[in-house]
C-alpha positions as CSV (number, residue, x, y, z in Angstrom):
1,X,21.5,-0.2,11.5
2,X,18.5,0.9,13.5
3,X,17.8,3.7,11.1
4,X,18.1,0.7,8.1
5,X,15.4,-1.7,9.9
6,X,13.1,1.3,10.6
7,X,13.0,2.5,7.2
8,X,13.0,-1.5,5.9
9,X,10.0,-1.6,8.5
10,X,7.8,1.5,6.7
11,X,8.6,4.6,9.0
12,X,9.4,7.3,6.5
13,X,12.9,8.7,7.7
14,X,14.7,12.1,8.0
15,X,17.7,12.1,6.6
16,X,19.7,14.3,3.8
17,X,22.3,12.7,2.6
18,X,25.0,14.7,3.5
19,X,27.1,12.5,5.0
20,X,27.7,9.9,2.5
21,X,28.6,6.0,3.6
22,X,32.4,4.9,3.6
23,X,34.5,2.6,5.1
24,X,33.5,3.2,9.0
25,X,29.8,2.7,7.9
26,X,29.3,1.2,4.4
27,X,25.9,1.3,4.3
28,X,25.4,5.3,5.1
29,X,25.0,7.9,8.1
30,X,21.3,8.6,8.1
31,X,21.8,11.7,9.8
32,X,20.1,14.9,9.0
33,X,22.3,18.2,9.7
34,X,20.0,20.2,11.5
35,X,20.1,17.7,14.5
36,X,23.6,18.6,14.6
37,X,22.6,22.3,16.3
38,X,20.0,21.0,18.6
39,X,22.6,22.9,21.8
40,X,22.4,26.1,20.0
41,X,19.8,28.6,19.6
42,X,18.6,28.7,16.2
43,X,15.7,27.4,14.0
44,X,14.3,24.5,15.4
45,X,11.5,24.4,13.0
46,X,11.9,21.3,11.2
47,X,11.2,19.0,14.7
48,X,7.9,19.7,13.1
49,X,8.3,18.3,10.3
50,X,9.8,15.3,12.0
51,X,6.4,14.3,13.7
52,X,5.8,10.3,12.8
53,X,9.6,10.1,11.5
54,X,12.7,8.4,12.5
55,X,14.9,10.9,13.3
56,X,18.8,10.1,14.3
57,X,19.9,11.8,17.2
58,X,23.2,11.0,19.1
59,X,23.1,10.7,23.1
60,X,24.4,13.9,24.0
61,X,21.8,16.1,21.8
62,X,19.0,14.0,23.0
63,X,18.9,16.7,26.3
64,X,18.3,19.3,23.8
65,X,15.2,18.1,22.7
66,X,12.3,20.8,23.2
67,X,9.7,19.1,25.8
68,X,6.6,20.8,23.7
69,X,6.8,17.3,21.2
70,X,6.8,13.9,22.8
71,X,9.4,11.2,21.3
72,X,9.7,7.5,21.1
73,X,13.3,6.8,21.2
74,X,15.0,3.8,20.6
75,X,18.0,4.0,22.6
76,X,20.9,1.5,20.9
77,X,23.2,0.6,23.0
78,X,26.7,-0.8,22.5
79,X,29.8,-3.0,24.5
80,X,31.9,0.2,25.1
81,X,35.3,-1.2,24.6
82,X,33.7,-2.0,20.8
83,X,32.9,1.4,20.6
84,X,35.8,2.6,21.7
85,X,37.9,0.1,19.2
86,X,36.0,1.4,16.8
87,X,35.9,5.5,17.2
88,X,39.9,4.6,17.4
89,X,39.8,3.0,13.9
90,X,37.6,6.0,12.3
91,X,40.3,8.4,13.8
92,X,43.2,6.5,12.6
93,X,41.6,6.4,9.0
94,X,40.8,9.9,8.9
95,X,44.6,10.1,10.1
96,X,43.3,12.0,13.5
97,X,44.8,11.6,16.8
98,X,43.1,9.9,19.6
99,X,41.8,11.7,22.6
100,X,41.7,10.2,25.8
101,X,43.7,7.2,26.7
102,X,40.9,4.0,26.1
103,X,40.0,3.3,29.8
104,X,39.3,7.2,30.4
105,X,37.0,7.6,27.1
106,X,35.1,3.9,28.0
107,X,34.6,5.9,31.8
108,X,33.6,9.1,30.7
109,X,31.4,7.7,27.9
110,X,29.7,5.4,30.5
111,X,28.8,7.9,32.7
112,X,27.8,10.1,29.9
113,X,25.1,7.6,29.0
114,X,23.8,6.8,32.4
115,X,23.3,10.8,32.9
116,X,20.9,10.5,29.4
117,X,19.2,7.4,30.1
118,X,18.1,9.4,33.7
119,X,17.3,12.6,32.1
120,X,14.9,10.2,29.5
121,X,13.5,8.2,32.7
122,X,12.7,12.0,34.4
123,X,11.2,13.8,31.4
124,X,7.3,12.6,30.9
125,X,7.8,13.7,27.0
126,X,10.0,10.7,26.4
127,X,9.5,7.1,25.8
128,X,12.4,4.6,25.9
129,X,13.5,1.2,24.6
130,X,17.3,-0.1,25.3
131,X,18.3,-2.2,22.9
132,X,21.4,-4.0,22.4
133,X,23.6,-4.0,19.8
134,X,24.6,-7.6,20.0
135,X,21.1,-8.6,20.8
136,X,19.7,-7.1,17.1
137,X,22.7,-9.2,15.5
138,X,21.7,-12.6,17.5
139,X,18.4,-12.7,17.3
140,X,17.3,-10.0,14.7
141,X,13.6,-11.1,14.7
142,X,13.2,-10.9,18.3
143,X,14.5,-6.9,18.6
144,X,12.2,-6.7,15.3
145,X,9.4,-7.6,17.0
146,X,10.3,-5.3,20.2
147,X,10.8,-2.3,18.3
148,X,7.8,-2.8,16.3
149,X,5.7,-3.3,19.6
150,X,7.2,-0.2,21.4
151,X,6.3,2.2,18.2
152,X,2.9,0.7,17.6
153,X,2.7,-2.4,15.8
154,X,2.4,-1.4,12.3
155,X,6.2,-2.1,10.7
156,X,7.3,-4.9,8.5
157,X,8.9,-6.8,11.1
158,X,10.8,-9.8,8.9
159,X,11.7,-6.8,6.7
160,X,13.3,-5.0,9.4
161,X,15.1,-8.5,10.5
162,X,16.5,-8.8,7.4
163,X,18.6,-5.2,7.6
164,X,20.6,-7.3,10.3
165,X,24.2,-7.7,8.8
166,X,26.8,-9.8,10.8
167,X,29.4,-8.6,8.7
168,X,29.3,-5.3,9.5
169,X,30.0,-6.4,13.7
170,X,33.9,-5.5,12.9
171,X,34.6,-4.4,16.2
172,X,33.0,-7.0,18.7
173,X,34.6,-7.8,21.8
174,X,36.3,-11.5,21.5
175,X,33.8,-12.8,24.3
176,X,30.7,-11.9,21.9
C-alpha cells in the first residue's frame, strides 16, 4: 500500500514486475529483485539509479544499505499478531508449513524490528517515519499529509489518500 500512495503521489518507483499480484496481495508486490541480494557481495550498482525513487526494502535488508547514499525511509509498521495471521495464510495457500509456533514468530519478529528501528536512529545516513498500518486505513488523509511532509512536500496528497483500501485489511485484529 505504501508503494501504491507513493507512486499515486508522483515519486517515480523501482519496481520490475517480477513478482506478479495474487491472492495474498491483489494489487501487486512492488519489489525489485536486486534488493533481494542487498546481504551479499555483488553488484550494488543500481542504488544509483534509485536516487529520488521509492524503493521497497523489507526490515531485515534495510542494515545492508551502503552508508555512501542517504535514504528517507518510510518505516510501515503493522499489529504483529495481523502479521503473523497473515504470513500463516500465505503459507497455507502456497501449501507450505509454518515455522515457529505464533507467539515465538510475533517475539522474535518484535525484537527483530526494534534492532532495525535502532540501527536507523544510529546511522546519520537515514531518515525515519513510523507509520501505522491501521492509522493509513483510519485516516488516510492525515498519513498522506505526513508522508508527504517528511519527503518534501511535493506529492499529490488526496491522490495518495485515495490508494487506501479497507478491503484489503483481511487480517486485522478483532479490537481494530
Amino acid at each position: 500500500m505504501a508503494m501504491r500512495m507513493l507512486e499515486a503521489g508522483g515519486v517515480p518507483i523501482l519496481t520490475d514486475g517480477v513478482r506478479t499480484a495474487d491472492d495474498s496481495n491483489p494489487r501487486g508486490y512492488y519489489e525489485f529483485e536486486p534488493v533481494k541480494g542487498l546481504d551479499k557481495p555483488g553488484d550494488h550498482t543500481w542504488l544509483t539509479g534509485a536516487r529520488g525513487k521509492a524503493v521497497k526494502v523489507i526490515s531485515f535488508l534495510l542494515t545492508y544499505l551502503p552508508e555512501s547514499f542517504d535514504y528517507q525511509v518510510i518505516f510501515m509498521r503493522r499489529d504483529l499478531d495481523e502479521i503473523v495471521a497473515s504470513q500463516n495464510k500465505m503459507l497455507e495457500a502456497r501449501g507450505e508449513a509454518r515455522g515457529a509456533e505464533d507467539a515465538r514468530l510475533k517475539a522474535l519478529y518484535g525484537e527483530h524490528l526494534g534492532q532495525v528501528e535502532r540501527f536507523l536512529a544510529r546511522r546519520a545516513c537515514f531518515s525515519t517515519l513510523p507509520v501505522e498500518y491501521a492509522d493509513v486505513l483510519a485516516d488516510p488523509a492525515a498519513q498522506a499529509a505526513r508522508v508527504n511532509s517528511f519527503v518534501g512536500g511535493r506529492l499529490d496528497v488526496a491522490a495518495m489518500a485515495a490508494i487506501a483500501d479497507r478491503a484489503l485489511y483481511r487480517n486485522r485484529q478483532a479490537s481494530s
